[in-house]
C-alpha positions in Angstrom: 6.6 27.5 6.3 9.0 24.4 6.4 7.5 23.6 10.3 4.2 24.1 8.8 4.2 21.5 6.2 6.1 19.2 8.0 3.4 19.2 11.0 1.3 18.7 8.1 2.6 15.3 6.8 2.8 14.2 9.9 -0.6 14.9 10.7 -2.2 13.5 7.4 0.1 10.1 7.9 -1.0 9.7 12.0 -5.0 10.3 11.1 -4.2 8.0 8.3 -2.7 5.3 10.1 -4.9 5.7 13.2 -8.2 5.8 10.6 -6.7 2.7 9.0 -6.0 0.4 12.2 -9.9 1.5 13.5 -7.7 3.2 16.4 -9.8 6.6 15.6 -13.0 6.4 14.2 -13.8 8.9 11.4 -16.0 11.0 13.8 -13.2 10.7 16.3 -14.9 9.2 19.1 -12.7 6.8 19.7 -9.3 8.0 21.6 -6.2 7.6 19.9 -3.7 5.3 21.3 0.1 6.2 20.8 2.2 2.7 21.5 1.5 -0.5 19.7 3.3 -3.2 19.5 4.1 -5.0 16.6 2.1 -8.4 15.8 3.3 -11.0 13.2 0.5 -11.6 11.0 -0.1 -15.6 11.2 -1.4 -16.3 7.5 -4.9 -17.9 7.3 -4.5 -21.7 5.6 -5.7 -20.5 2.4 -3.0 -18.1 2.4 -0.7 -20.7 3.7 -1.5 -22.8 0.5 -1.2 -20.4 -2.3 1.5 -20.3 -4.4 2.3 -16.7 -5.3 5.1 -17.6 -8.0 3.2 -19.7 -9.4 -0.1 -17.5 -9.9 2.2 -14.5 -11.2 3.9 -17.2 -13.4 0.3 -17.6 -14.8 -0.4 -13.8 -15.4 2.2 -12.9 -17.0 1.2 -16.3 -19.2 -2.4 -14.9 -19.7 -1.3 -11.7 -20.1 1.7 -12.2 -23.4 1.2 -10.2 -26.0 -0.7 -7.5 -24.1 2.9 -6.9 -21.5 2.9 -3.1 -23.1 -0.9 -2.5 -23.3 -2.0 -0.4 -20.1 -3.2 -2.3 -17.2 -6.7 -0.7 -17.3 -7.1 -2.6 -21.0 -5.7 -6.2 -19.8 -6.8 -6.9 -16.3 -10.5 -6.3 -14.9 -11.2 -3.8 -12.4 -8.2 -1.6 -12.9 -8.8 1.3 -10.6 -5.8 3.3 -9.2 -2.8 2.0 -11.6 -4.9 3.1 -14.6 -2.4 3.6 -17.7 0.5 1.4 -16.1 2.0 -1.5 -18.3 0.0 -4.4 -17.7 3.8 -6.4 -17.2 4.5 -3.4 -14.8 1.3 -3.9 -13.2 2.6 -7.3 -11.9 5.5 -5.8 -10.5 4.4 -2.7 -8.8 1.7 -6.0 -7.3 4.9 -8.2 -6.3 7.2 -5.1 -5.0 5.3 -2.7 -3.9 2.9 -3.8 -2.5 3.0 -7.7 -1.5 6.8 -7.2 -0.2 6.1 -3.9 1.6 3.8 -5.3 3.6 5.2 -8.6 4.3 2.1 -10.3 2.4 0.8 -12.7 -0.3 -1.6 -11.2 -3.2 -4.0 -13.1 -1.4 -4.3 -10.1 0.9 -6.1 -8.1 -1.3 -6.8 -10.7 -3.9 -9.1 -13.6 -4.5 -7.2 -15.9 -6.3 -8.2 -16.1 -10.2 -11.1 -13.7 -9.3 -8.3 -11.1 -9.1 -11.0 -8.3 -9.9 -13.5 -9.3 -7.0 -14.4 -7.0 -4.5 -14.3 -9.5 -1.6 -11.8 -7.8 0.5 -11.6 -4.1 2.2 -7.9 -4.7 2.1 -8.0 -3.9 -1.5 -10.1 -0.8 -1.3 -7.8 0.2 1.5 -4.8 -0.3 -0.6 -6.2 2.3 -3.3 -6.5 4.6 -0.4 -3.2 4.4 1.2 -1.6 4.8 -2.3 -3.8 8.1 -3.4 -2.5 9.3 0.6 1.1 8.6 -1.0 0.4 10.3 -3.6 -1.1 13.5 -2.3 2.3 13.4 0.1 4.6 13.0 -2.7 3.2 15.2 -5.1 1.8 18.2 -2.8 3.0 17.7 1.0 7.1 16.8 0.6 8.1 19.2 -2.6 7.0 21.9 0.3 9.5 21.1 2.9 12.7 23.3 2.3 16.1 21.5 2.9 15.7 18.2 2.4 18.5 16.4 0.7 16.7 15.0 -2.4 15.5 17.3 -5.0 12.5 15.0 -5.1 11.7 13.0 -2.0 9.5 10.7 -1.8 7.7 7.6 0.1 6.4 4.7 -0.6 4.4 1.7 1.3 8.1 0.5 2.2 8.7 4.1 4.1 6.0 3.1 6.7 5.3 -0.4 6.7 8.6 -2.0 6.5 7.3 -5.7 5.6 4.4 -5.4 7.9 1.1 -5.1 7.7 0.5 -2.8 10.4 3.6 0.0 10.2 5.6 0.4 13.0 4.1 3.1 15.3 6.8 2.8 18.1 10.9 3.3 17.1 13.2 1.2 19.4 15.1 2.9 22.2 18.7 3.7 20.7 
């Protein structure tokens, strides 16, 4: 049983991150490719101009008051963190997201049009964190023997400040 739902995760986390980099296409046509090497994003100018201090300095200005209110009830276009803090909000945004992968909010975001839909980034975010979450609460409570009574992973476990997670581990 323990083989079984460890093939299991590791299946549902290589379609994911083959679907997610286009390297298999949903019908999949397209062959998948094992090695990759890892590319260092080069931020776009916009990207290279904004201020992410700055613009969370001014959320959590808008936002006083509200900082226990959930998320859904402060910001626009809550879809996925629905019943969060609205000050936690911010910091799952900083943490757990723009540090995991190594970005800016302006990966996801549009800069005061937080709520826009301008980017599949942020659609693909929701989907990588309701993949985490079907792992962490169905997949890894499966696998007998692990050390931790409750394991889990986050975007840190695979993407390790990159935007593309590492697909390859280095020789030892």
């Amino acid at each position: 049983m323990r083989k079984k739902n460890q093939r299991k995760i590791a299946l549902v986390l290589t379609i994911a991150t083959a679907a997610f980099y286009g390297i298999v296409s949903p019908n999949g046509s397209r062959p998948f490719v094992a090695a990759q090497t890892t590319v260092t994003p080069t931020p776009t100018p916009a990207a290279a101009e904004f201020n992410q201090a700055d613009a969370v300095a001014r959320l959590r200005e808008q936002i006083k008051g509200k900082e226990k209110e959930p998320a859904e009830k402060v910001f626009k276009n809550i879809q996925t963190l629905k019943g969060v803090p609205a000050e936690r909000l911010l910091a799952i945004m900083q943490m757990g997201y723009a540090r995991s992968l190594g970005v800016t909010c302006t990966h996801c975001h549009t800069p005061e049009k937080w709520e826009a839909e301008d980017k599949n980034t942020k659609q693909i975010a929701r989907d990588m964190s309701v993949m985490v979450k079907t792992i962490n609460g169905e997949l890894l409570k499966n696998i007998k023997n692990l050390k931790s009574e409750t394991p889990t992973v986050n975007c840190t476990t695979c993407h390790r400040g990159q935007t593309k997670p590492a697909l390859n581990l280095p020789a030892n």
